[in-house]
N, C-alpha and C positions, 0 to 999 in steps of 0.2 A: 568353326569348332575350336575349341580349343583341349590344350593336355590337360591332364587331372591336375597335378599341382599345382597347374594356376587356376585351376578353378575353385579349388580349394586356400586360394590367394582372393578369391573374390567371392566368399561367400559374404561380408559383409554388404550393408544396402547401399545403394546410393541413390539421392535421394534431388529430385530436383521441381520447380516450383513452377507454374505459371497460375501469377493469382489474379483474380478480379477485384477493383472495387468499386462498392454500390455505390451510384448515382453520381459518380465524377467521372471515370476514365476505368477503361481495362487496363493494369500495367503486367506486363511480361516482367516475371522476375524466374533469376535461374540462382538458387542456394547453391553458395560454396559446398564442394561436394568431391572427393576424388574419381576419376574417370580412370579404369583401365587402359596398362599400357598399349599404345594402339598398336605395337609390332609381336602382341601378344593374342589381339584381340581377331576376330575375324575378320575375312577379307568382305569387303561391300558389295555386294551384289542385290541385281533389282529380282525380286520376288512378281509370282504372273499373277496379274491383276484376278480380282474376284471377278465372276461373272456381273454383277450386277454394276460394277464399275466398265468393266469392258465394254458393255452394251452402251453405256451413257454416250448421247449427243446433246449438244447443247443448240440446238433450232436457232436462237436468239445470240449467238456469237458475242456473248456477255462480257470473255474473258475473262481472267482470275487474279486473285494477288499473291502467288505464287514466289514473287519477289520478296512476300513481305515475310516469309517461312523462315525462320532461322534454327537450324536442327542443330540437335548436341554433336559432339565429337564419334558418337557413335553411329551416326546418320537419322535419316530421316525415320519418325515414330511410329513405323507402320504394323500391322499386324499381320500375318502369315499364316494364321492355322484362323477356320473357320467354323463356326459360325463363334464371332468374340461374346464370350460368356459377361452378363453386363449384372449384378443383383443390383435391385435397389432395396435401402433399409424402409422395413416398413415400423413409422414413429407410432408409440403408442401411450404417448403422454402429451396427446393435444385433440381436442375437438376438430382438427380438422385436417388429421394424417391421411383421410380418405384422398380428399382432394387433393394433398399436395402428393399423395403418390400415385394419384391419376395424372397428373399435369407431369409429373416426370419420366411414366411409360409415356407418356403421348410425346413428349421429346426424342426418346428410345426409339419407339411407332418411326418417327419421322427420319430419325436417322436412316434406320433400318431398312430404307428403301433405297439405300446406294448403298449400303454395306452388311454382308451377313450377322445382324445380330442376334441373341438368345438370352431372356428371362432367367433369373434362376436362383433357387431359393438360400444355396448356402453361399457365405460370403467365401466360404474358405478356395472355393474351385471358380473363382469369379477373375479374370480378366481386369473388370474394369468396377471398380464397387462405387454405391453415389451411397451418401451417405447424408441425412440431414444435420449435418454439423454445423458451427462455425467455425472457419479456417483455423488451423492453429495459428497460434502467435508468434511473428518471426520479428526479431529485431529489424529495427531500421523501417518494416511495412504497417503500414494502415492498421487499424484492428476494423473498421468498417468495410468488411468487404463482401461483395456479395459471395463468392462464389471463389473456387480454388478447385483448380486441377493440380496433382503432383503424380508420380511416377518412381518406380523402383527398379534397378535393374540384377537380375539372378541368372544363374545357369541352371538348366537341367541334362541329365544324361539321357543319351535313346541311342542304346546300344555302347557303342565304343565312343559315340561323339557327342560333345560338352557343346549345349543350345547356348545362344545369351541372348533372353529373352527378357520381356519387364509390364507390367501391371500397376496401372493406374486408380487412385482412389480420389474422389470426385468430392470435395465438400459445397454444400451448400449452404448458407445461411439461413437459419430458422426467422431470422425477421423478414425475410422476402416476402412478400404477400401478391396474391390476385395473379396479374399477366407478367408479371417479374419471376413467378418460381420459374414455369416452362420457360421462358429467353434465356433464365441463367444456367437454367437445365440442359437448354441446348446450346447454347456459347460452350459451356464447359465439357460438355460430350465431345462437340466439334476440337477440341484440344485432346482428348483422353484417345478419340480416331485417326490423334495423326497431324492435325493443322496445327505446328506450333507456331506462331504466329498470331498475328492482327491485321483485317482489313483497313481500308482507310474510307471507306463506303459504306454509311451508315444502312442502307440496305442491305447488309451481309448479315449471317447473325454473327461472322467471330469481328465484326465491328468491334474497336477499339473501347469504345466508351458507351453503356448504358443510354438507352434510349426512350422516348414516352412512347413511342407506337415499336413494341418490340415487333423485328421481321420477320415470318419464316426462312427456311432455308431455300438460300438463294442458290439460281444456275451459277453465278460465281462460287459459293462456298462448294460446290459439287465440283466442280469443274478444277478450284485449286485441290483440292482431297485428289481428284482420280492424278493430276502433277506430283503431288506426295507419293502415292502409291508407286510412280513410273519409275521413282528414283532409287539408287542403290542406298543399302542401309547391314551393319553387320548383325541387326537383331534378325534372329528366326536362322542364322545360321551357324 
C-alpha cells in the first residue's frame, strides 16, 4: 500500500510494451517509461494461487521456460482479484467480425481453463480489453506486427489503503487471417496473464516467433504461468 501523496505522485500511466511481429519473430520490447520509486512502492509478496492453478499437474513432466520470464521492476504481472474481467471489441466494419470474435473467445475459452476468466461487455470495467487494432506505431519497432500486448499501472483506494494495480489492452492486427487470429489471440492473452517473456520451443504458444501449424496451449505454457503466479510481485498490494 502506499500513502496518499504518493499516490497522488503516480496518477500518471505508465505504460510498457511487449509486441509481436507477423511472420518473422516475436520481439519483447519494454517502452521507456518511468517506474515508481521502489522505497515508496510496496513490498513483494506472493499472492495464493487460484484454485484452478493450484489443482494443476503436469502427468508428462514437460517442464517450463520460466527462465525465460523477465518482470518489470514491479515484479511479476499476476493478477489477484478473480475472476479477470477480459472484453473483447466486437468489429463492425468487416464481413467477417463474427468469426474473428469467435476465434478470439475461443483463445479466452482456452485460457480460461487454468485461470479464472469473465466475458464482459463494457471496456470500461475490463481488466484486460483485446481490441482489433493495429499496434500503435512506436519508433524504432516494425509497423508489421501482428499482435501487441501493453499494460498500464494505477492505484486504487479500499479503505485507508492505496492498491497498485494495472490493466492490459491487447492489439490485434486486422490483417491476420484464418489460424493466425486465435495463435495471436492466444500468444498475446498468454502475455496480458502474466507470462512476460518468450519460449524457445516452438510448441509453446508464447513461442518466440510465429509459426505454420500454430499450437495450443502447451503443459509448459501452464506450468510456467502457475511459476509466475508462485512468485512475489507488489501489484495487488
Amino acid at each position: 500500500m502506499w500513502l496518499s501523496k504518493v499516490t497522488r505522485r503516480f496518477r500518471a500511466v505508465f505504460l510498457f510494451t511487449l509486441s509481436c511481429f507477423s511472420l518473422i519473430i516475436f520481439i519483447q520490447v519494454n517502452t521507456p517509461a518511468a517506474i515508481p520509486p521502489l522505497d515508496s512502492a510496496p513490498i513483494p509478496q506472493v499472492h495464493a494461487l487460484p484454485p484452478t492453478l493450484a489443482n494443476w499437474q503436469d502427468a508428462t513432466n514437460s517442464g517450463d521456460y520460466f527462465d525465460q520470464v523477465k518482470p518489470p521492476n514491479i515484479g511479476h504481472l499476476v493478477w489477484s482479484k478473480f475472476p479477470i474481467a477480459v472484453y473483447v471489441e466486437h468489429p463492425t466494419n468487416t464481413n467477417h467480425s463474427k468469426d474473428w470474435i469467435e476465434a478470439v473467445l475461443g483463445a479466452v475459452r482456452e485460457w480460461g481453463v487454468y485461470l479464472p476468466l469473465e466475458v464482459v461487455e463494457d471496456s470500461e470495467v475490463a481488466d484486460i480489453k483485446i481490441l482489433r487494432q493495429a499496434p500503435p506505431l512506436r519508433q524504432g519497432v516494425l509497423r508489421s506486427r501482428s499482435g501487441e500486448a501493453t499494460y498500464e499501472l494505477y492505484t486504487t483506494q479500499e479503505g485507508d489503503k492505496t492498491i497498485l494495480s494495472h490493466r492490459f489492452s491487447v492489439y490485434l492486427n486486422p490483417n491476420q487471417v484464418g489460424k493466425y487470429v486465435p495463435a495471436t489471440a492466444r500468444h498475446e492473452l498468454g502475455h496480458a496473464l502474466g507470462i512476460w517473456g518468450h519460449s524457445l520451443m516452438e510448441t509453446d504458444v508464447l513461442y518466440f516467433s510465429q509459426v505454420r501449424n500454430p499450437p495450443t496451449i502447451s503443459a509448459r505454457d501452464v506450468n510456467t504461468l502457475k511459476r509466475v503466479y508462485e512468485q512475489p510481485t507488489r501489484l495487488g498490494w
